[in-house]
LOMAR-250819 format. One record per residue (C-alpha): x negated, y negated, z negated; residue in three letters. Coordinates in steps of 0.001 Angstrom, whole numbers, plus 500000, padded with zeros to 6 digits. Example, Ala and Ser with C-alpha at 12.3 -4.5 7.8 and 13.67 -1.06 7.14 Angstrom:
residues 2
487700504500492200ALA 486330501060492860SER 
end
This chain:
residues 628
395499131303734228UNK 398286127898734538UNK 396788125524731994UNK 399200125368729016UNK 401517121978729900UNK 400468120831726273UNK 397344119598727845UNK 399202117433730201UNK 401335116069727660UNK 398585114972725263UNK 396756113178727766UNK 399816110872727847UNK 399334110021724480UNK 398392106704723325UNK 397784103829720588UNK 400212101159720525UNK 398907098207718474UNK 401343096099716457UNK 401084093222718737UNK 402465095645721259UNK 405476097465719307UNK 406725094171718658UNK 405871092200722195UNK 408682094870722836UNK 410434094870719562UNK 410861091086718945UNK 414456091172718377UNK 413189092704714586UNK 411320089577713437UNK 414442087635714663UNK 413808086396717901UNK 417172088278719614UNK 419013084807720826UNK 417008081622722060UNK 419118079928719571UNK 417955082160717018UNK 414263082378718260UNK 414055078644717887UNK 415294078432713986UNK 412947081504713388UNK 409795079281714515UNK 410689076388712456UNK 411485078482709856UNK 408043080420709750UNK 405856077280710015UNK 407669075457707546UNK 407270078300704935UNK 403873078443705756UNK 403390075097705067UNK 405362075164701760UNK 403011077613700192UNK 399893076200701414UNK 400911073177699751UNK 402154074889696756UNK 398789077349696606UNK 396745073769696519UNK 399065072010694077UNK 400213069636696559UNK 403580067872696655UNK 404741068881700348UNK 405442066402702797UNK 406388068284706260UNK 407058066738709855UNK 409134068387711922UNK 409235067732715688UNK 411317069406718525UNK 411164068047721786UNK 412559069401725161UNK 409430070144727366UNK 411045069056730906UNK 412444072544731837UNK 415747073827730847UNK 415974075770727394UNK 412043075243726722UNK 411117073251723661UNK 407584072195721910UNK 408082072203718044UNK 405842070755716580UNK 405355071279712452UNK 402351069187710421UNK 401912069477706692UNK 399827067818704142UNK 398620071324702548UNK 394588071748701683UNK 393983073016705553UNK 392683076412707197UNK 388927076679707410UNK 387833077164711339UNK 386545081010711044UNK 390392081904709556UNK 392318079858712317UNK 392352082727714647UNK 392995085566712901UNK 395892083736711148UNK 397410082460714167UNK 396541085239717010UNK 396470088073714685UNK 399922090219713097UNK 399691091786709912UNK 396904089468708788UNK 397449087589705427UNK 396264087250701770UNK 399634088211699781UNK 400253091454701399UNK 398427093653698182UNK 399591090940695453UNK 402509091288693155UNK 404171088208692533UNK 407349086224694101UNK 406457084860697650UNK 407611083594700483UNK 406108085926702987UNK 404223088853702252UNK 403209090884705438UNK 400914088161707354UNK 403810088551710205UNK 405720085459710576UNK 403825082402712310UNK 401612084958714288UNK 405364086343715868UNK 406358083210716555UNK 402614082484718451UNK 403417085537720637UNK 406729084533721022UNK 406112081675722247UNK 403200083898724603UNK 405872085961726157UNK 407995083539726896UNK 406386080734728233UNK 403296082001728999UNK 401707078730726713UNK 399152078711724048UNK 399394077813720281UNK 397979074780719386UNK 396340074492716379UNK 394814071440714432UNK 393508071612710783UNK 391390069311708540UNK 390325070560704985UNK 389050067247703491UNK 388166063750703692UNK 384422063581705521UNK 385108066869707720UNK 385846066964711399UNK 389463068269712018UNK 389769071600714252UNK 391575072373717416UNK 391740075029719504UNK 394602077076721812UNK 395505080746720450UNK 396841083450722539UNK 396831087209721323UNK 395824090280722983UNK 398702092358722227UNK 396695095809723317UNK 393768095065720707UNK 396170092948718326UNK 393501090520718043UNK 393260086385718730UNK 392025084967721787UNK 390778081269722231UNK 391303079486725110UNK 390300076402723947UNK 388264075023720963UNK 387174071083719842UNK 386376068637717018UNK 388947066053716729UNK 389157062730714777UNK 392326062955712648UNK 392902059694710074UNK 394876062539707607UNK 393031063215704732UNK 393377067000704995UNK 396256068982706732UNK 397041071425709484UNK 399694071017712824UNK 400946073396714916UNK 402545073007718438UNK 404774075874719772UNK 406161075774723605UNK 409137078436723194UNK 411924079367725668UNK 414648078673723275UNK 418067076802722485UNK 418994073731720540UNK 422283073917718766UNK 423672071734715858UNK 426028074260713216UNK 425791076563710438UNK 422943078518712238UNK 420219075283713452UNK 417207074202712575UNK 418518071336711350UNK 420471072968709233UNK 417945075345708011UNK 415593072335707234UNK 418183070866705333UNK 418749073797702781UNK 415107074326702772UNK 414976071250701173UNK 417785072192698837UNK 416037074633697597UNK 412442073099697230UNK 413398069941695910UNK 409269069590695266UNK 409100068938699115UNK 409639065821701435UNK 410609066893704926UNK 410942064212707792UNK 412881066111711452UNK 413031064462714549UNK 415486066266716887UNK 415244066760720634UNK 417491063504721012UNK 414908061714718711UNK 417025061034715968UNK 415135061530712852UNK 417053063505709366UNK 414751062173706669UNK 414958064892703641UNK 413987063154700494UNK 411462064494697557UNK 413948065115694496UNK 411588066313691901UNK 407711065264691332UNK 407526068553689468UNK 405553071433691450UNK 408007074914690838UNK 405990076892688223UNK 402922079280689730UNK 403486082660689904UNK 401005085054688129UNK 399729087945689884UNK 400615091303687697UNK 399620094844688105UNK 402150097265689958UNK 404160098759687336UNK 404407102422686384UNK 408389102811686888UNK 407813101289690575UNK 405315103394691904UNK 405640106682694388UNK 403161109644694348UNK 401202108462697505UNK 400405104757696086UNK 399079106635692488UNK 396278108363694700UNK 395925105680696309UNK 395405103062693253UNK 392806105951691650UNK 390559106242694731UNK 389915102487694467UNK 389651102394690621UNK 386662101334688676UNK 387585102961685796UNK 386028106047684985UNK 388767107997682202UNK 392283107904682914UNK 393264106594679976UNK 391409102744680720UNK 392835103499684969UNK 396395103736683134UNK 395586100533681009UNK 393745098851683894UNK 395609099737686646UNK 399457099221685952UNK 401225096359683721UNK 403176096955680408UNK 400741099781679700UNK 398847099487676176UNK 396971101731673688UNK 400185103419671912UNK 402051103882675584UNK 398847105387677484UNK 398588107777674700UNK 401982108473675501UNK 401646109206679067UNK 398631111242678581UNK 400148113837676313UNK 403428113873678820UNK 400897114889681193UNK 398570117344679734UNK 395687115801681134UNK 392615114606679268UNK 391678111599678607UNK 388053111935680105UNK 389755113305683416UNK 388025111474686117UNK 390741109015687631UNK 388922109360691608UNK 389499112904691412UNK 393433112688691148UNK 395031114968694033UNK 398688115391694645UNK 398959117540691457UNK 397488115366689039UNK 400090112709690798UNK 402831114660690447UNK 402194114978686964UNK 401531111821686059UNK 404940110500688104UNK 406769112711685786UNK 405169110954682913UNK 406430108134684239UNK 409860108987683838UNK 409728110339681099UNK 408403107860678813UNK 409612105017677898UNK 407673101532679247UNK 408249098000679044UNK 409284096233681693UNK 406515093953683599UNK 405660090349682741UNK 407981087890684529UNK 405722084972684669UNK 405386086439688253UNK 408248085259689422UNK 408993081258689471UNK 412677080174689762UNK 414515076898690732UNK 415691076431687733UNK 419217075186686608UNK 418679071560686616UNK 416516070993689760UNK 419548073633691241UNK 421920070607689821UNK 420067068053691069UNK 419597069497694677UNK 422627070256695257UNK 423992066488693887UNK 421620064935696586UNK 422395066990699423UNK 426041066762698415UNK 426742062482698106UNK 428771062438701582UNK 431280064921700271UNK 431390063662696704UNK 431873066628694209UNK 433470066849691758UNK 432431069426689767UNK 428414070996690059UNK 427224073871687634UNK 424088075671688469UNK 423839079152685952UNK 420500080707686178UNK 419955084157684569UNK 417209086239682660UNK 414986088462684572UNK 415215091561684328UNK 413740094799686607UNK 414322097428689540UNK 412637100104690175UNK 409265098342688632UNK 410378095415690518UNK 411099091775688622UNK 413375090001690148UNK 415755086999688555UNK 419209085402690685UNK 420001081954690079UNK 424010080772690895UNK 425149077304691969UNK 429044075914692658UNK 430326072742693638UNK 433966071939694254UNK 436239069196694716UNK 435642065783696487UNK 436084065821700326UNK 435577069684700855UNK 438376071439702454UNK 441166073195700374UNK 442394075531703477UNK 439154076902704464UNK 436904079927703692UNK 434206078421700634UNK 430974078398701938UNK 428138080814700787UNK 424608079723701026UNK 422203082293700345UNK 418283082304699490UNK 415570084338698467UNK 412612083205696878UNK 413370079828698240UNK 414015080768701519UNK 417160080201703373UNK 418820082980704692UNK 420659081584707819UNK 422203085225709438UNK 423373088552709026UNK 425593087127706554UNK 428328089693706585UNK 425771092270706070UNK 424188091234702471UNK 424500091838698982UNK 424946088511698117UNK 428240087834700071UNK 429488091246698920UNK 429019089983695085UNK 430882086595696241UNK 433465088783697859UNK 433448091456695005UNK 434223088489692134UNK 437938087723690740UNK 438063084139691450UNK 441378083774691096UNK 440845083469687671UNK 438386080624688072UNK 440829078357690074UNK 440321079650693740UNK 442840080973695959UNK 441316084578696752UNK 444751087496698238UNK 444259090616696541UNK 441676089625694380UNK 438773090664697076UNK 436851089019699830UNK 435166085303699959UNK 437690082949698515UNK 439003079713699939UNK 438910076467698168UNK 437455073284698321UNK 433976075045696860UNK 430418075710697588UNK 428880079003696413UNK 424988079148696236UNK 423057082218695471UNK 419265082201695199UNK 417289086094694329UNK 413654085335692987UNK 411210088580693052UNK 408184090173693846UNK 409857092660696113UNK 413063091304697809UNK 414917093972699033UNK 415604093040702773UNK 417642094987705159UNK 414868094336708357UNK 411632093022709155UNK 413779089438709907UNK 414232089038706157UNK 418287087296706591UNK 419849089554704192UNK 419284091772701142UNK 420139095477700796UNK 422531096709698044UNK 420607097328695078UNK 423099097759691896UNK 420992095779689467UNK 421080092582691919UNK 424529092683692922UNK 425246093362689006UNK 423545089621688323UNK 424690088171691106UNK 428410089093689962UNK 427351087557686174UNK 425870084556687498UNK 428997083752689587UNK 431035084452686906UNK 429137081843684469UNK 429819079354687188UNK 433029080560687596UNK 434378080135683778UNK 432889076361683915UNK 435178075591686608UNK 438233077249685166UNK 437418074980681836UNK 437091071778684155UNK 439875072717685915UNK 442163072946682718UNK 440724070425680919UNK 440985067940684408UNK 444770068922684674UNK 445526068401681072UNK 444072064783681017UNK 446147063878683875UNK 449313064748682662UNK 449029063073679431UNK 447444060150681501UNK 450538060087683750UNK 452228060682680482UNK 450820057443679042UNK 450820055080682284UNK 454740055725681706UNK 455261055244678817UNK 452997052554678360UNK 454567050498681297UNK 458507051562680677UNK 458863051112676845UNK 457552047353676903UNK 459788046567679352UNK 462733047881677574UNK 461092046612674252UNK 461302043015676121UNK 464754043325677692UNK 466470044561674062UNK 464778041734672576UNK 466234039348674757UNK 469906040768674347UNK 469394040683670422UNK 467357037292670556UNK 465394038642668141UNK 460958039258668796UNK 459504041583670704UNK 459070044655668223UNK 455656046609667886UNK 455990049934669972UNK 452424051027669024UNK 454384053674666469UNK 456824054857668951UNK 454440055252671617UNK 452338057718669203UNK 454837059307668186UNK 455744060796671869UNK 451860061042672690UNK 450928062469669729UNK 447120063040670935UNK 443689061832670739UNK 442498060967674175UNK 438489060903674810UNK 437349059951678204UNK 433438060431679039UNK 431522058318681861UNK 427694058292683020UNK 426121055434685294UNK 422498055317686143UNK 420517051990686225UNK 417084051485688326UNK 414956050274685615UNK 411409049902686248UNK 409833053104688064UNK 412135055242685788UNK 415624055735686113UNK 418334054519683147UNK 420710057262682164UNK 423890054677680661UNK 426924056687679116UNK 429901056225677439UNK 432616057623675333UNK 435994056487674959UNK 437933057178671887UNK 441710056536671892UNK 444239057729668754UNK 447645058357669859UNK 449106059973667048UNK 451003058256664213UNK 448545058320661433UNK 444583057408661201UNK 442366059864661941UNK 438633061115660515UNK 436721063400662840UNK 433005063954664483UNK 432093063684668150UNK 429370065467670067UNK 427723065400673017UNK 425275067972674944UNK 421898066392676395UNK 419411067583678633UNK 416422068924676507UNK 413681066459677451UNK 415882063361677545UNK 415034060447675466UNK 417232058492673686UNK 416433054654674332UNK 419571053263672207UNK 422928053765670853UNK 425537051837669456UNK 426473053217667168UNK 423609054990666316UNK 424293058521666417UNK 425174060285662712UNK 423329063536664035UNK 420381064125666774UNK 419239067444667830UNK 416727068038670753UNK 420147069023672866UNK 422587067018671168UNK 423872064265669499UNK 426678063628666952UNK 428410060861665659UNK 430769061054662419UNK 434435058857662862UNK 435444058168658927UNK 438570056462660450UNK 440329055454663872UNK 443445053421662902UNK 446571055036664880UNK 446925053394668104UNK 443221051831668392UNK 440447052968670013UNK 436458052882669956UNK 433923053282672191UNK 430371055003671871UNK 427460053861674170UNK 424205055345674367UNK 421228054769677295UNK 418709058375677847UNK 415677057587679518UNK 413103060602681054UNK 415397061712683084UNK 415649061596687073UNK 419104060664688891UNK 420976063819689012UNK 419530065282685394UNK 422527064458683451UNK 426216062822685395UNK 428778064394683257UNK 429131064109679591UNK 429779067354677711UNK 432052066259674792UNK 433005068249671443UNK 435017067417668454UNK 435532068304665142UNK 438026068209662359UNK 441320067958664972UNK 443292070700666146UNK 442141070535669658UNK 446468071439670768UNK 446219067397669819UNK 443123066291671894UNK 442536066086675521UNK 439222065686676827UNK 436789067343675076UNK 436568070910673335UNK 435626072172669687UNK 432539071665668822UNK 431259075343667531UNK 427216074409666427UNK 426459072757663344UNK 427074069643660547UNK 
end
């Protein structure tokens, strides 16, 4: 009897290790173009050295080397940190070993999650040049620093050291790798340089020195001494859970009644909303949680749905904020000179179980081009997202927004406008929704692109108010130059005719103006180790009689006020008032007040309000809606 041909076939079956699917699959974890390849190993030693540092409460400061090895499209990167260190017995397995990490089970906003990254770019750099890893890490003042040469066996998925020695290294504590990639150096949109420099952008906690292959150094200065908030590791929540991962939570569980596994086991479940689930289930409360099957799942997934759960703790999730946004994108802008800068961040909210919180920023004006597409620069939990573009949510809200309305030139009211702007988009959560393994671009989830649209839109309706209020100063500034220069000379010329004195035109002059003009200016001053925050406010009454009103002014929360003159009528923790009992027609005051507490870009634009003038009579500030 022929032997059945299934026998033949299963002996042709085999195990394929990680290592292996992607030694042939590297174009997934974005190593498709040597120009690409080359960004993607900067980029995944970089982020590994951001979280170290932030994991150890350390204030990053990051070199970043690429050299040209002597052959043609072959480069060394080099990447050294100032983070706490990686102990000798965890070297290997990080470096030489995929799908090994420590953030892969936890729920909270990360940078990298499946212990993928720098071990891809070690057997990149395998594969290609047929060179070793070097790695060198110190974890404190007193101990030796550790160096050895990592290669991976891609049929076992597992390190393999080729070389290992104690080294002197004068750093205090630290690690540095070396990478020898076959790869391509390209200035642009898509470089390392470029990615560095909106890395930086975006952690403005972290100093980050780059020497490129020509050996000119890009020094990326430390904006903030603040560290970003930790993120808290929470439970997974009920709403964001599948059948499978329910079986798989209860085999694990210590709990011994489903009740305290529901209570334990998932986040924004209490006394009142366990009861709740257990009666939508019909199970008892002394059902042994290890002994839930498919059925029991099921059942308890249509609880689930069913009943209605608050949505998980946010503290998991730690965004930019809007005024280190500001302030990043001030510094990295000072060659173009903006105009304009609003960052918008908004609450968090949930998806599927997942928190997740977008943050908006916008600068216009200055030297950015007026005839060109804006440009959109996109992160996720403070991560640069450098390709696939065209293919992510985040341009699609961009594209998707009426920015017509906000001063932008945008045909048909659809598609990325063009203006002299900058759009930035950053999505904080604990599960980003990427299209591929290569993490460049997000998938279309409704709730994201729905806050991505309302954070652009915030932005969007402080731009249109600039806009309007910048145009309607400089007509009734061109208004005034003119009249202010023509009617003295005709005042002068008449009076020479007649013989008789120059008359007062002061009356006349208000009379055609007719407005109250208010002009706002901020200056900072180096004083000490702090920074001096000096503004001013310039109060001019065009209109034919004397005038009583209050003026206002929006501060930054945690600014200090070091002196005023006058001394302000109101203070407020976010504002400050001052009460006008009379400005003579035709004269003018000025207000001058000095904030200390705050860094360079914290506050460069006064926010001014008034009250007690119909505002169809004042240009430069709006009506002030809070209180006194």
């Amino acid at each position: 009897m022929k032997e059945p041909i299934a026998y033949e076939l299963s002996k042709r079956q085999k195990e394929i290790s990680v290592a292996e699917f992607f030694e042939r699959n590297k174009h997934l974890l974005g190593f498709d173009s040597p120009t690409r390849a080359l960004v993607t190993c900067v980029k995944e030693a970089v982020d590994n050295s951001l979280d170290a540092c932030e994991e150890a409460s350390i204030l990053p400061d990051i070199r970043v080397k690429i050299q040209n090895s002597g052959k043609r499209d072959e480069f060394e990167i080099t990447v050294e940190d100032n983070g706490p260190g990686v102990e000798k017995r965890q070297i290997p397995p990080i470096f030489g070993k995929l799908l090994y990490g420590s953030r892969f089970y936890s729920i909270l906003q990360s940078r990298g999650q499946q212990g993928i990254g720098i071990s891809a770019c070690v057997l990149y750099a395998q594969l290609t040049t047929g060179k070793a890893a070097q790695i060198e890490s110190k974890i404190g003042e007193g101990y030796p620093a550790h160096f050895c040469e990592v290669n991976i066996d891609t049929k076992k998925n597992l390190p393999e050291i080729t070389k290992e020695e104690l080294r002197h290294w004068e750093k205090p504590h630290g690690t540095k790798i070396r990478l020898t990639i076959a790869g391509r150096y390209t200035r642009g949109r898509q470089s390392a340089l470029e990615y560095l420099r909106d890395a930086s952008m975006i952690n403005p906690h972290a100093a980050i020195l780059f020497e490129d292959p020509e050996g000119k150094q890009h020094k990326f200065e430390r904006i903030t001494q603040q560290l970003p908030k930790e993120p808290i590791e929470i439970k997974p929540h009920p709403y964001g859970v599948e059948i499978g991962r329910v079986i798989k939570i209860a085999k694990s569980t210590s709990c011994k009644q489903l009740k305290s596994f529901l209570k334990e086991e998932f986040s924004s479940v209490g006394e009142h909303t366990a009861n709740q689930l257990l009666k939508a289930t019909g199970l008892p409360n002394n059902f042994d949680p290890k002994k839930l099957r498919y059925k029991e799942g099921e059942r308890l997934i249509d609880a689930f749905k069913k009943v209605k759960i608050m949505p998980p703790p946010t503290n998991c999730l730690s965004p930019i904020g809007e005024e280190s946004i500001k302030r990043s994108l001030k510094n990295e802008m000072q060659t173009i000179s903006p105009e304009f800068i609003k960052a918008a961040t908004r609450p968090p909210l949930v998806w599927s179980g997942n928190p997740f919180q977008v943050e908006a920023g916008l600068v216009y004006g200055g030297k950015l081009p007026g005839d060109e597409q804006v440009r959109v620069l996109r992160f996720a939990n403070r991560v640069p997202l450098l390709y696939q573009q065209g293919g992510c949510t985040m341009t699609q809200a961009v594209a998707e927004t009426d920015w017509q309305r906000y001063g932008l030139q945008q045909p048909g009211k659809r598609g990325v406008p063009t203006g002299p702007a900058i759009i930035m988009l950053h999505v904080a959560s604990t599960n980003v929704p990427f299209t591929s393994e290569s993490k460049e671009a997000i998938a279309p989830i409704p709730e994201l692109i729905q806050e991505m649209k309302l954070a652009l839109q915030e932005c969007g309706r402080y731009l249109n108010r600039y806009l309007k209020k910048r145009e309607k100063r400089a007509k009734a500034q061109e208004k005034l130059d003119l009249i202010t220069q023509i009617l003295p000379e005709i005042a002068k010329k008449s009076s020479a005719l007649v013989q008789k004195p120059v008359p007062n035109i002061d009356r006349i002059i208000t009379q055609i103006m007719n407005v109250v003009y208010i002009d706002g200016k901020v200056s900072h001053e180096q004083k000490g180790v702090g920074v001096a925050t000096i503004c001013g406010i310039k109060i001019q009454n065009w209109m034919q009689a004397d005038k009583s009103f209050s003026v206002y002014t929006i501060i930054p929360k945690h600014a200090k006020l070091f002196s005023a003159n006058p001394k302000p009528t109101w203070t407020a923790p976010e504002w400050m008032g001052w009460k006008l009992d009379r400005l003579p027609s035709a004269k003018s005051t000025e207000i001058t007040f000095e904030l200390r507490g705050l860094e360079k870009y914290d506050f460069d634009e006064s926010e001014i309000y008034i009250k007690g003038i119909d505002l169809v009579h004042v240009v430069g500030a709006e009506k002030w809606e809070g209180g006194h």
